[in-house]
Structure formats: structure tokens, C-alpha cells
GUKELUM-308458 format. One line per 10 residues: number of its first residue (from 1); their letters; for each residue z, x, y of N, C-alpha, C. Coordinates in Angstrom, 1 decimal, decimal comma, padded with zeros to 4 digits. Example, Ala and Ser with C-alpha at 12.3 -4.5 7.8 and 13.67 -1.06 7.14 Angstrom:
1) as) 007,8 013,2 -005,7 007,8 012,3 -004,5 007,8 013,2 -003,3  007,1 012,8 -002,2 007,1 013,7 -001,1 007,9 012,9 000,0
//
This chain:
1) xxxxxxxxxx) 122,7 071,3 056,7 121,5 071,7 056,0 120,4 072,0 056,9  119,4 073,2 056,5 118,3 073,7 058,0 117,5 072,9 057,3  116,9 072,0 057,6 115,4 071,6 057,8 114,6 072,7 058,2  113,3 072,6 057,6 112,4 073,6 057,8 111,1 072,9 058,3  110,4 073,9 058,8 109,3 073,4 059,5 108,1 072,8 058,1  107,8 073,8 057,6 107,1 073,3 056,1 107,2 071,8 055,6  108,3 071,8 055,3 108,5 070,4 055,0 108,2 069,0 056,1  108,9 069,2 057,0 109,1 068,5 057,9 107,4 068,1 058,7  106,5 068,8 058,6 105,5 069,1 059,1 104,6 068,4 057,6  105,1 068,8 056,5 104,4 068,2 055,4 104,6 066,8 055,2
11) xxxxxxxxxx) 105,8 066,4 055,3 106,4 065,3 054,8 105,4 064,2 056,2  105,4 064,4 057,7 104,8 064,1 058,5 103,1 064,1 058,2  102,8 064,8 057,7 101,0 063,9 057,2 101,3 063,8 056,3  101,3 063,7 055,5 101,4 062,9 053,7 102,2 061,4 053,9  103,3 061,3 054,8 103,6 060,0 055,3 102,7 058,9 055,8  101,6 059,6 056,5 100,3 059,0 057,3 099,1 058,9 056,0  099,2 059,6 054,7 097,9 060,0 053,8 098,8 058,7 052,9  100,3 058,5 052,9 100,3 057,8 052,0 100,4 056,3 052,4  100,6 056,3 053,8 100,6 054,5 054,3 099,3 053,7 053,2  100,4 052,5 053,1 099,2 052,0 052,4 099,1 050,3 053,6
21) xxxxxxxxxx) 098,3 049,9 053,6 097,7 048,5 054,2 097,5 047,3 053,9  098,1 046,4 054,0 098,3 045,3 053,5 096,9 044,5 053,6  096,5 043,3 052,6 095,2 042,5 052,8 095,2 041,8 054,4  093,9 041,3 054,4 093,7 040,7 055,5 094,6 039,4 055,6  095,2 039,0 056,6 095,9 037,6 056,8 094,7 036,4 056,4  095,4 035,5 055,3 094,6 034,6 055,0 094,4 033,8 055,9  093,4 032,5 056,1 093,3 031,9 057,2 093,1 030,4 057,0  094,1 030,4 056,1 095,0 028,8 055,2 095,9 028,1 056,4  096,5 026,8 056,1 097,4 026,8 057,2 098,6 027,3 057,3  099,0 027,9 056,2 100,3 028,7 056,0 100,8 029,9 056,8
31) xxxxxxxxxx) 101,6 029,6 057,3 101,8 031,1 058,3 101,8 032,3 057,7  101,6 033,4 057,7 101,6 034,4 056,7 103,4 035,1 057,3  103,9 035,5 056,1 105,4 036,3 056,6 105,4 037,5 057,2  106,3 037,8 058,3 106,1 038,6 059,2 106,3 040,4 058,8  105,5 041,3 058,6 105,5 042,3 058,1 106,8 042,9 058,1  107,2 044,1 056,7 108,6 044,8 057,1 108,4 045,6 058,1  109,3 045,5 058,8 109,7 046,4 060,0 109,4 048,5 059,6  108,7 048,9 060,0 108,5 050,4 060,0 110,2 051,2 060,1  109,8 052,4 059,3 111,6 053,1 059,6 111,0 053,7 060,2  111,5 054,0 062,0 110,9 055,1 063,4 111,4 056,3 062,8
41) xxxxxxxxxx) 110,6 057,4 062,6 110,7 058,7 062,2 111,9 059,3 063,2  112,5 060,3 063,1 113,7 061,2 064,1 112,4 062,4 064,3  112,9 062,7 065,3 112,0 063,9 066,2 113,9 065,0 065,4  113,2 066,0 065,0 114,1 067,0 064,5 113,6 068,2 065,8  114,8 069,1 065,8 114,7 070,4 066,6 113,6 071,0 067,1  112,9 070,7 066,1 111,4 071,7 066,3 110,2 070,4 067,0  110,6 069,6 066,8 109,4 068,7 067,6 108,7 067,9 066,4  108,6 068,0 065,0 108,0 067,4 064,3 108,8 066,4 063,8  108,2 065,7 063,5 108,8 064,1 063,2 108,5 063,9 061,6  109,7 063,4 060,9 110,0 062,9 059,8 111,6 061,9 059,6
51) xxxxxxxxxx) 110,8 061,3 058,1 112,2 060,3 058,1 113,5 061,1 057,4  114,5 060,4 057,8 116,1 061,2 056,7 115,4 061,2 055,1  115,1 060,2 054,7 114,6 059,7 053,1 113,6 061,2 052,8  112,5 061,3 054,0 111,7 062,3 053,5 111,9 063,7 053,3  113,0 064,2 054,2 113,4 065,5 054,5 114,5 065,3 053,1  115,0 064,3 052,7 116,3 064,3 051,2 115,2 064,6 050,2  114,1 064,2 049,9 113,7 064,3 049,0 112,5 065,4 048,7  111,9 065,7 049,8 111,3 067,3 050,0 112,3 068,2 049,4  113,3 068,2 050,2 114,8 069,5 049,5 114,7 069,6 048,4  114,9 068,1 047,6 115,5 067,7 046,7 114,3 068,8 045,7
61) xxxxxxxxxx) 113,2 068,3 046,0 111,8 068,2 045,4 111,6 070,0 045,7  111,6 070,4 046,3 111,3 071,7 046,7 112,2 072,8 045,5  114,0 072,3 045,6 115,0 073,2 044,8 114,2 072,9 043,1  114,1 071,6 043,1 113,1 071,3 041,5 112,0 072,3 041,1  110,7 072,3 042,2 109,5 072,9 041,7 109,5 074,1 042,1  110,1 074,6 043,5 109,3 075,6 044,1 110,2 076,9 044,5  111,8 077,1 044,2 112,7 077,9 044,6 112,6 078,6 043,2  112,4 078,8 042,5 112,0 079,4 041,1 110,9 080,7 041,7  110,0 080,8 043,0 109,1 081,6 043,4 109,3 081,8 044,7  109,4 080,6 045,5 110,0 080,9 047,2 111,1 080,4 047,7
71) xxxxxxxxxx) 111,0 081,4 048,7 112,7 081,1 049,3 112,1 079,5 050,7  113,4 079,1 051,1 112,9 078,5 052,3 112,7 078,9 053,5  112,8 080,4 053,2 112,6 081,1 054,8 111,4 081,8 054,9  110,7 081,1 053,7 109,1 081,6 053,7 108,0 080,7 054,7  108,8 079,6 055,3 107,9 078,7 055,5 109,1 078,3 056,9  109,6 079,0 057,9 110,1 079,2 059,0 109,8 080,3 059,6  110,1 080,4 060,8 109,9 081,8 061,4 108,7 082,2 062,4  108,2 083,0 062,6 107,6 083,8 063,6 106,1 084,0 062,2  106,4 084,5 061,5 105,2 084,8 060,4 104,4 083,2 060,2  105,4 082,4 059,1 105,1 081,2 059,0 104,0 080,3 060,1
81) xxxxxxxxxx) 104,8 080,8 061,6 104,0 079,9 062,5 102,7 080,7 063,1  102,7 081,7 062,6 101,5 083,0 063,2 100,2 082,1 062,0  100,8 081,8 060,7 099,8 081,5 060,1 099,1 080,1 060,0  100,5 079,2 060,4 099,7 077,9 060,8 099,7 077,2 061,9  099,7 078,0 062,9 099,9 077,5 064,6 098,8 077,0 064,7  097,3 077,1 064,6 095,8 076,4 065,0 095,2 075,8 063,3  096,3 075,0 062,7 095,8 074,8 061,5 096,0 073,3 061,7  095,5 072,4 061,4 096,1 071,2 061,2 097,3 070,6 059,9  098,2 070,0 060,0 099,1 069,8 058,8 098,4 069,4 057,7  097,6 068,8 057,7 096,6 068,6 056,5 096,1 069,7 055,6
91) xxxxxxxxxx) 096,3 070,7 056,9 095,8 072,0 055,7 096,5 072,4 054,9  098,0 072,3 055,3 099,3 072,8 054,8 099,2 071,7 053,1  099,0 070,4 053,5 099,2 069,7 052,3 098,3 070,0 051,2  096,8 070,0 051,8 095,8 070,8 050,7 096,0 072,2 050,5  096,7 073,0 050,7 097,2 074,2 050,4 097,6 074,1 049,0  098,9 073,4 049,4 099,6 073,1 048,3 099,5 072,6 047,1  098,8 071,5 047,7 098,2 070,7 046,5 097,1 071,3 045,7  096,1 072,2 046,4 095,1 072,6 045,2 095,6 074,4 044,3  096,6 074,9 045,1 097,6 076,0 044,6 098,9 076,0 044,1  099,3 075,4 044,2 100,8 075,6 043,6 101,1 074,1 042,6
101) xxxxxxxxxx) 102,0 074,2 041,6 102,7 075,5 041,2 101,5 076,3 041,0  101,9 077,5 041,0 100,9 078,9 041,0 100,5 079,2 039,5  101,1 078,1 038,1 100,6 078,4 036,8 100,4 076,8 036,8  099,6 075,8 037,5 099,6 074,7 037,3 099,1 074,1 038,6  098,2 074,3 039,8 097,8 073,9 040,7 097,5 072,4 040,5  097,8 071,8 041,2 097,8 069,9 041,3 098,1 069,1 040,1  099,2 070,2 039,4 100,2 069,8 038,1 101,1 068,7 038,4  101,6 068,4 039,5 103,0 068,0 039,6 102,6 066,9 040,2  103,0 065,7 040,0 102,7 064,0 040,3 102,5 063,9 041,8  101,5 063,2 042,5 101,1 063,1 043,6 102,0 063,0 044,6
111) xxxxx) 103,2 062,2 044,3 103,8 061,2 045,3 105,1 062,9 045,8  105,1 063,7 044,5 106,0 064,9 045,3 105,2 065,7 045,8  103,7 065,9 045,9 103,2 066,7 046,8 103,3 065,9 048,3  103,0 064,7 048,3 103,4 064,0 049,3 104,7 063,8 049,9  106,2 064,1 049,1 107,2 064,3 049,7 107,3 065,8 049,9
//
């Protein structure tokens, strides 16, 4: 299966927009339990970092909402990178999220603009 940069690059800030942070350690005598261990992202082909879980469910999430209008070779390639080479990934996520779907802009539940 090609992983694409799109995803891979989206899934990689929305992973960081969606960390969430635990309360401050109480300061009782009780030891507090030692946090879950992080899953280390894979460095894919292209240099951008994402988890297996994220890139299954982008696919997954993408063939659902978005192959109905684009292909996935809209968001690879020579063009693709012409348009977001000096952009931050953040822009790619607000892209999406305040445009697409293209009859329903920030229609679709948060947590799949974030995968």
C-alpha cells in the first residue's frame, strides 16, 4: 500500500493538535502511576513521521469521505510538493478542515479531520 505524503504529513500535526495532557501530579503521599509509554512514530520513505494506527485509518478515512472527488495522486508528486514545500503542515490541516468536503466544509467529526 503507497502511503502518501498528504496523509502522512497530516496525520503528523493533528497527532501533536490532538495530544492531550494529563493533570498536574498530586502532592499527597501516594506515588502517582507511571505514565503510558508513547507509541515512537516510523520515519516512512519520505522523511515524515507517522504511526501504523494513523496511516490505517487516514486510508481507511480518506476511501470513506474523499475518493468520491480525489484521487490519491493528488496529494503526491512534483505539483503537490510545488504547493506545499514553504507551507507549514498546519496549513494542510486548516485547508481541509475549513474546505472540504467541498458541499459540507468542517462537516465531518473532528477526530477524522485529525486522522
Amino acid at each position: 500500500m503507497k502511503k502518501i505524503f498528504f496523509g502522512s504529513a497530516l496525520a503528523f500535526v493533528l497527532a501533536g493538535c490532538s495530544a492531550t495532557y494529563g493533570a498536574a501530579p498530586e502532592t499527597g503521599g501516594a506515588q502517582a502511576a507511571a505514565p503510558e509509554a508513547a507509541v515512537a512514530p516510523e520515519a516512512s520513505s519520505d522523511g515524515s513521521f507517522y504511526t501504523s494506527r494513523q496511516a490505517t485509518r487516514g486510508d481507511g478515512l480518506f476511501r470513506d469521505n474523499c475518493v468520491s472527488c480525489h484521487s490519491a495522486s493528488e496529494f503526491a508528486g512534483a505539483s503537490f510538493q510545488r504547493r506545499w514545500r514553504n507551507r507549514a503542515v498546519g496549513d494542510i490541516y486548516e485547508f481541509v478542515l475549513y474546505s472540504m468536503p467541498d458541499d459540507n466544509p468542517g462537516g465531518l467529526p473532528e477526530q477524522t479531520y485529525a486522522d
